[in-house]
C-alpha positions in Angstrom: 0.0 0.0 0.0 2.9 2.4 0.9 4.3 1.8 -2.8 1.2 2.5 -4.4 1.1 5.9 -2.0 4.2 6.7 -3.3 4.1 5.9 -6.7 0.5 7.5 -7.8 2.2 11.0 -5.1 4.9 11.3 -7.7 2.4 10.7 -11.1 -0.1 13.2 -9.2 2.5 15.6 -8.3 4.0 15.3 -11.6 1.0 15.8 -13.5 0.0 18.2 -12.0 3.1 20.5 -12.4 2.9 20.2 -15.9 -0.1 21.4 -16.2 0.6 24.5 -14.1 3.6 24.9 -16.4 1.3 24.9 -19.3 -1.1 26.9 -18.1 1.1 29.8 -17.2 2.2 29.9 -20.6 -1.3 29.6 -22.1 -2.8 33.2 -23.3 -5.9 32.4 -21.0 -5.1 31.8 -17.2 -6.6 28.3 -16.4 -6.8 27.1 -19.7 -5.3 24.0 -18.9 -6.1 23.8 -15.3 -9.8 24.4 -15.8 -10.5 21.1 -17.7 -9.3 19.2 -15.0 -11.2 21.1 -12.0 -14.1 20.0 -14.1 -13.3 16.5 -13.9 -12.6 16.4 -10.4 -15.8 18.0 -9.8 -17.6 15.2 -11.6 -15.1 12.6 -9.8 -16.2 13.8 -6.6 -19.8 14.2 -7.4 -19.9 10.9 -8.5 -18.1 9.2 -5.5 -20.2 11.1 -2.9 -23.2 9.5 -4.8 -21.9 6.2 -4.4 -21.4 6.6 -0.8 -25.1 8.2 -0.8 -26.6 5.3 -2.2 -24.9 3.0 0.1 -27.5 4.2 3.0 -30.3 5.8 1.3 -31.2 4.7 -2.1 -31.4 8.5 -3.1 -28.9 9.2 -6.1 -28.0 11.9 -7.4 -29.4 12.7 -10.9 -27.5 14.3 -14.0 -28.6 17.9 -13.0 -25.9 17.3 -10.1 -23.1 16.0 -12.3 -24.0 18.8 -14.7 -24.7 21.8 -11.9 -21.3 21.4 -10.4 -19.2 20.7 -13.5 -21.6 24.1 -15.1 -20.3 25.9 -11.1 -16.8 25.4 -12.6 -16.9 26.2 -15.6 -18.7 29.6 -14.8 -15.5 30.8 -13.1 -13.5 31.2 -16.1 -17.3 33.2 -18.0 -15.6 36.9 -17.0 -11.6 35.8 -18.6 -13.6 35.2 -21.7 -14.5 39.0 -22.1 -12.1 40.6 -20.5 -13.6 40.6 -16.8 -16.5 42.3 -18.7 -19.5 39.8 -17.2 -19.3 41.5 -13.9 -17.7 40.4 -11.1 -15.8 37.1 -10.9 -18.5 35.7 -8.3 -21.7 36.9 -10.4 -21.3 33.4 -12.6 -21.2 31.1 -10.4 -23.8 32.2 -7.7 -26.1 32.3 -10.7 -25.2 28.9 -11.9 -25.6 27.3 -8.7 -28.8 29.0 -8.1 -30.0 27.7 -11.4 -29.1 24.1 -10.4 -30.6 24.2 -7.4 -34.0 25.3 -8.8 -33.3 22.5 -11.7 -33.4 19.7 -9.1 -36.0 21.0 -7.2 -38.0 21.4 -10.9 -37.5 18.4 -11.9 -38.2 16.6 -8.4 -41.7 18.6 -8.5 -42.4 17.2 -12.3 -41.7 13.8 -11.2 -43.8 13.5 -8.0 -46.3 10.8 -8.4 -46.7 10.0 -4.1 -44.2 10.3 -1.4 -40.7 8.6 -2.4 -38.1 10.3 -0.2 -38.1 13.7 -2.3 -37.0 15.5 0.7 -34.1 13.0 1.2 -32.7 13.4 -2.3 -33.2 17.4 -2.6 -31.1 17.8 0.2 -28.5 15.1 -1.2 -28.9 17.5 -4.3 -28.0 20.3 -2.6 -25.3 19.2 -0.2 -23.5 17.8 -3.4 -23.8 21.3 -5.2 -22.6 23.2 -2.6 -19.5 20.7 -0.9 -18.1 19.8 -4.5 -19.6 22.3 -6.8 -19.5 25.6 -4.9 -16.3 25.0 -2.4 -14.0 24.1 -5.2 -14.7 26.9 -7.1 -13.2 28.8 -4.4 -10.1 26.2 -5.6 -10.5 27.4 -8.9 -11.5 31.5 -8.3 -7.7 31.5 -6.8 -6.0 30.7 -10.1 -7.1 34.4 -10.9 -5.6 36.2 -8.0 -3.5 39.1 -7.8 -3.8 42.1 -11.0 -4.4 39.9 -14.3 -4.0 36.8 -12.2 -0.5 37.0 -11.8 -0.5 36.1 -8.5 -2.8 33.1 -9.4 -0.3 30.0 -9.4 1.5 31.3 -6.3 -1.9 31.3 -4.6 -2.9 27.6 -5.6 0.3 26.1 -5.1 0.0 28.0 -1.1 -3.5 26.3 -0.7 -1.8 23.0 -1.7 1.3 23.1 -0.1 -0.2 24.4 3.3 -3.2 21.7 4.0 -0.6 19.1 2.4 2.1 19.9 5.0 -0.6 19.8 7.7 -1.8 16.4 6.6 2.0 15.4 6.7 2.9 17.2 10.0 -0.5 15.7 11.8 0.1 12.1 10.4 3.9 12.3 11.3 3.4 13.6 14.8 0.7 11.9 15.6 2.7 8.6 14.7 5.5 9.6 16.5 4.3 10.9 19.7 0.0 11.1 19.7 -1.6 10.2 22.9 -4.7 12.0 23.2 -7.8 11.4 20.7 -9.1 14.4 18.9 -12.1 12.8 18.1 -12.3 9.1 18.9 -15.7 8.9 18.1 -15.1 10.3 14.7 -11.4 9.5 13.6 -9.8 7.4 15.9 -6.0 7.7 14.3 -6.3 11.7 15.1 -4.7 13.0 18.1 -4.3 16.2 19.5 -0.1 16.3 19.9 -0.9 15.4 15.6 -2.8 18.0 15.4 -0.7 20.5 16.7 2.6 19.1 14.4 0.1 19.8 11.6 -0.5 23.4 12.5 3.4 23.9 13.1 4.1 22.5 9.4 1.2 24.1 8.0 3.0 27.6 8.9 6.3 26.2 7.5 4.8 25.1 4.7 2.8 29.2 4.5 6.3 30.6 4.7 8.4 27.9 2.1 5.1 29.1 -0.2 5.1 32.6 0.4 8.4 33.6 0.9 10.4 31.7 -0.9 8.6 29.5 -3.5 6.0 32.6 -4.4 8.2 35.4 -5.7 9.8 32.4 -7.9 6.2 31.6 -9.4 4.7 34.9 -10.0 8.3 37.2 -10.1 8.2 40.4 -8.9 4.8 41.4 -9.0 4.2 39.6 -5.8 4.4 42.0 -2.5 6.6 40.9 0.2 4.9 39.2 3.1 5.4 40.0 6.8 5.6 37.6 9.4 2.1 37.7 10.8 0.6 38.0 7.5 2.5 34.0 6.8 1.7 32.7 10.4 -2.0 33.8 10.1 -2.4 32.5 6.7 -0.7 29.0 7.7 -2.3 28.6 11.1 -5.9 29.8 9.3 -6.1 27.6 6.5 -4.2 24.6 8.5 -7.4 24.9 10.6 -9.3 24.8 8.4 -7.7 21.5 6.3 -8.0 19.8 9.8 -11.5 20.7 9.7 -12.5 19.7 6.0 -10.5 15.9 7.0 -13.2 15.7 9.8 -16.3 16.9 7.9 -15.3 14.2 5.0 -14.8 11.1 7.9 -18.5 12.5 9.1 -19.8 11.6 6.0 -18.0 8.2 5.4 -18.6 7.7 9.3 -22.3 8.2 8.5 -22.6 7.0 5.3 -21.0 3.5 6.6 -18.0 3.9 4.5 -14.0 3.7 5.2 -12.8 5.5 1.7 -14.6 7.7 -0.4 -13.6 5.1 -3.5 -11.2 2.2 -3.9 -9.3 3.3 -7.4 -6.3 4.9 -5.9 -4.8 2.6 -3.7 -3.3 4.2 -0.7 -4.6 7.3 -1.3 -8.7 6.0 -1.5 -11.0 8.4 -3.9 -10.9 11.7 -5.3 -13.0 13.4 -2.1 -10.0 11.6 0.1 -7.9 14.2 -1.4 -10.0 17.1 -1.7 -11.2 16.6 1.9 -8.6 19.6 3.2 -8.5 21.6 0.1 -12.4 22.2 -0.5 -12.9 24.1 3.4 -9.4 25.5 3.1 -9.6 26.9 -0.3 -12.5 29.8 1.1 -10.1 31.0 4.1 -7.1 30.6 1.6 -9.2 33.1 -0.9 -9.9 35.3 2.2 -6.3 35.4 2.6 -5.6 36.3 -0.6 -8.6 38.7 -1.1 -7.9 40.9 1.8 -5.2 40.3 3.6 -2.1 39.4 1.1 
């Protein structure tokens, strides 16, 4: 299982560095990284489905898969004109709002008697708003900073900063954990883990920051100061800790121990995304106001 970990961490990582490298040299920020936010987001839909169906026989329909993979897209609607189409949220809010009248629609077309409706609207709408809507918070920070020069630096902060906190919690929490965070809930987390996790989380803020930002986006990045890099990586460190609970609430609930079983050693694309999707909107805080 380790060598699987390893081997699909070094295809993933890979992968996905060439892409970024494409993408900042394509004429349109994202255009390579935008295909494959829409993919994940029809990964994820499709494994939180799965894990749906496994307690209540409520899946989700098409206007889910297509809702959040339509949320994603809509990002990118204002770097087709220019930033013309309003602001950079406008899209997206309308496109979820649309989906969520769609499903409701076509529940109310479809009613013949009482067949758990309620059930699978609000399966609908969790799914459009934990896949569709959180990542494109993921997505809205490949545009940050004046003509989304800043936009690369910002992902690869999100990344690096819940990653390291995974890593620092795991690692710790190995080495030294003796007191559950939540032993109803996650049984292998411990507090001493969680408190590694917050200390690499800052180191990773600062490597990404301070060292590897101005190297990704040159010198139109600003230099940070200290608390601006300890805030950002204790904020969004907290907050990956927090999106790793919320996704073992939902397998703890939902009876299930991985989200899917194609990666091995790594489980299913929600697995990964667990950290990113409630870190990406402090992240874009971050980088909104603050950085």
């Amino acid at each position: 299982m380790l060598r699987w970990r390893l081997l699909l961490g070094v295809v993933f990582s890979a992968g996905l560095l060439g892409l970024c490298w494409l993408d900042a040299r394509a004429h349109t920020p994202g255009a390579w990284l935008l295909p494959l936010a829409v993919v994940v987001s029809l990964l994820a839909t499709q494994e939180l489905s799965s894990m749906m169906v496994a307690r209540w026989p409520v899946p989700l329909g098409l206007a889910v898969y297509g809702g959040n993979a339509a949320i994603i897209a809509a990002t990118w609607a204002p770097r087709l004109s220019g930033g013309a189409l309003y602001d950079h949220w406008t899209w997206p809010a309308l496109t979820l709002t649309a989906s969520l009248m769609a499903v409701t629609f076509l529940e109310v077309v479809r009613y013949r008697e009482p067949a758990r409706q309620t059930e699978r609207l609000a399966a609908s709408t969790l799914a459009l708003v934990y896949v569709g809507w959180l990542l494109a918070f993921v997505v809205q920070l490949r545009f940050a900073g004046p003509d989304s020069a800043w936009g690369l630096a910002a992902l690869a902060s999100l990344l690096i900063v819940v990653k390291f906190c995974d890593i620092g919690a795991y690692t710790v929490g190995r080495l030294i954990g003796r007191h559950k965070m939540a032993p109803h809930l996650s049984p292998g987390k411990t507090i001493e883990g969680g408190i590694g996790g917050l200390l690499f989380a800052i180191f990773g803020a600062w490597l990404s920051l301070c060292v590897l930002g101005p190297r990704i986006a040159g010198s139109s990045l600003p230099s940070f100061e200290a608390w601006q890099w300890l805030g950002y990586g204790f904020t969004v460190g907290i907050a990956g800790m927090l999106g790793d609970l919320a996704e073992s609430l939902l397998k703890r609930d939902l009876g299930r121990k991985d989200s899917s079983d194609w990666m091995p050693g790594f489980g299913g694309v929600l697995d990964l995304l667990d950290s990113v999707l409630i870190g990406a909107p402090v992240a874009y805080a971050w980088w909104t106001f603050a950085l």
